[in-house]
Structure formats: structure tokens, C-alpha cells
C-alpha positions as CSV (number, residue, x, y, z in Angstrom):
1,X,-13.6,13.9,-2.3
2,X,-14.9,10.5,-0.8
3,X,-12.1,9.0,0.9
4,X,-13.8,5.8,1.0
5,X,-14.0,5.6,-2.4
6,X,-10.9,6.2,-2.8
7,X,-9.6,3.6,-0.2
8,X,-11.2,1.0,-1.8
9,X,-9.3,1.5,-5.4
10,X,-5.9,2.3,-3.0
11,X,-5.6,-0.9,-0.7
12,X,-5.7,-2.9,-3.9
13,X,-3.6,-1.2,-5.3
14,X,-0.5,-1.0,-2.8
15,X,-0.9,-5.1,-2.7
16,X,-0.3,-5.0,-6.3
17,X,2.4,-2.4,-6.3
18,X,3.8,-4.8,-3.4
19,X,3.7,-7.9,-5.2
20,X,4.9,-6.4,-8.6
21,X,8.1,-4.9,-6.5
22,X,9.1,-7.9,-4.7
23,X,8.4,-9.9,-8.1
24,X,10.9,-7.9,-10.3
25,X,12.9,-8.1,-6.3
26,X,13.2,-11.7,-7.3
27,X,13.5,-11.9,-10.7
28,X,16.4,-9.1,-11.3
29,X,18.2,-9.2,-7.9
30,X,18.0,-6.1,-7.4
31,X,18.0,-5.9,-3.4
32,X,16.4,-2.4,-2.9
33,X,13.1,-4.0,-4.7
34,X,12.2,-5.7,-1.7
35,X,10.9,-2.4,-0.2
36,X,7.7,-3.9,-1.9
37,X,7.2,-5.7,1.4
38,X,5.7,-2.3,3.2
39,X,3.0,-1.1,0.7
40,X,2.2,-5.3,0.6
41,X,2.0,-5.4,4.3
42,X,0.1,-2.3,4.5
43,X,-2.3,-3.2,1.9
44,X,-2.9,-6.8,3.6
45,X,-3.1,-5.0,7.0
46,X,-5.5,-2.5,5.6
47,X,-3.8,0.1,7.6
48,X,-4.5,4.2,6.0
49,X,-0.8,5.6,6.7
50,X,-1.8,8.8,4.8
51,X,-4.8,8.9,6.6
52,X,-3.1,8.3,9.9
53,X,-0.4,10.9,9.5
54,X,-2.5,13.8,7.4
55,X,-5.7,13.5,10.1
56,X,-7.4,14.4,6.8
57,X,-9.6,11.2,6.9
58,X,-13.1,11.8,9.2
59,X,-14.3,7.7,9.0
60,X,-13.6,6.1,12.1
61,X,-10.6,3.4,11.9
């Protein structure tokens, strides 16, 4: 498995999970939904929790 690959297809991906969650956040008023902000700020950040927490990753941060 290339993890760099992979990382490439993720980071976009939890901006767009973010932005989605705080979106319907906004749009419903359901409070909870504003968890979005993590996987946004993550994503933005480009910060590998899994990565970080697992030690599975071998690429330098």
C-alpha cells in the first residue's frame, strides 16, 4: 500500500467532509455538525493523525 497515494486522495477529502459538515451545521442547526471544523482544520493543516498515532507511515513529516 502507498501511503502517499493514499494521502493525496485523503487530505482532500477531510476538507470536503469538513466543509459538507459544517454546511449542513449551518443550514439545519444542528449544533453537533460543527465537529466538521477538526477533519477541515486537519485537512487545511495537512496534519496525518492516523499516521501520527498508528507509526504505520515510513515518509518523513
Amino acid at each position: 500500500m502507498d501511503i502517499i497515494k493514499i494521502e493525496k486522495i485523503c487530505r482532500p477529502l477531510r476538507i470536503l467532509v469538513g466543509l459538507v459538515l459544517i454546511y449542513l451545521a449551518y443550514s439545519t442547526g444542528i449544533v453537533w455538525l460543527y465537529i466538521g471544523v477538526l477533519p477541515l482544520f486537519v485537512g487545511i493543516m495537512g496534519w496525518r493523525p492516523f499516521c501520527k498515532f498508528s507509526g504505520k507511515c515510513s515518509f518523513k513529516e
